[in-house]
N, C-alpha and C positions, 0 to 999 in steps of 0.2 A: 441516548445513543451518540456514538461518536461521531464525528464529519470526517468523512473520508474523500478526501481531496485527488478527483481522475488525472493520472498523466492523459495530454492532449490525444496520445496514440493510441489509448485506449480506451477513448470518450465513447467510441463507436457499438462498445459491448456494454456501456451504457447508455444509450439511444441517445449518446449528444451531454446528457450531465456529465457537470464539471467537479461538481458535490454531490455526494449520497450518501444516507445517516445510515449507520450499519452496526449493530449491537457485539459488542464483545471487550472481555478484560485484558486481552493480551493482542500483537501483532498477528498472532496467530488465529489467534477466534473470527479479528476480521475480518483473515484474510481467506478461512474457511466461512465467513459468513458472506463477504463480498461472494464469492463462488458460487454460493447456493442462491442468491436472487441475481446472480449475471454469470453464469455458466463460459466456463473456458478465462475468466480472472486468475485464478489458481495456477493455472499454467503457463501465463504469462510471468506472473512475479514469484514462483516459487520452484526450485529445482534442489532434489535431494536431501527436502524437509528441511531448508534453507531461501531464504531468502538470496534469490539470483543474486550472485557477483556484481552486474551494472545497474542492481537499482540500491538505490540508498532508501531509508524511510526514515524519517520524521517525525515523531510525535512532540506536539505542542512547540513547535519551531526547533528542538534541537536532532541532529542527526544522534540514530541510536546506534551503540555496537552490537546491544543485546538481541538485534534482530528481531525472531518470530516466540521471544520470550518479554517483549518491552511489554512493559503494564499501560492500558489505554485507561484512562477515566471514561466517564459516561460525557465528559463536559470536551473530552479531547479533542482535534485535530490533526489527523493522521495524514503526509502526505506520502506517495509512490514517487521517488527522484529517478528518473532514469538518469545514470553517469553521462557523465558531456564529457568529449574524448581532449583528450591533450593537444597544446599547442606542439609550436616548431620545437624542436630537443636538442 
């Protein structure tokens, strides 16, 4: 199973873990599988069967473009980025 690594705002829908192993081959399976054992994840990071605009993800350290189509391995690392807002312009 993959490691799915909790942003901090969202540790609370998982009782506090920071990591939780979550079965699936795609951004997508996780993120329908995160949902299904921490209810209301899904709605946090996904709008319009898209991965929300302010989060980025990550699999195995690199940011993906493929979004809710990136292939996860069983050995991956999946993280949830919420975007950090811009400096002075």
């Amino acid at each position: 199973m993959a490691t799915v690594h909790i942003p901090s705002l969202m540790q609370k829908m998982t009782d506090g873990k920071q990591t939780v192993e979550v079965e699936g081959s795609t951004v997508r399976r996780i993120i329908d599988n995160l949902d299904e054992a921490y209810p209301g994840m899904k709605e946090r990071l996904v709008a319009d069967n898209k991965v929300k605009p302010n989060i980025s993800v990550a699999v195995d350290g690199v940011v993906t473009s493929m979004g809710m189509l990136e292939k996860v391995r069983e050995e991956s690392e999946v993280f949830f980025l919420p975007a950090i807002g811009g400096g002075a312009g």
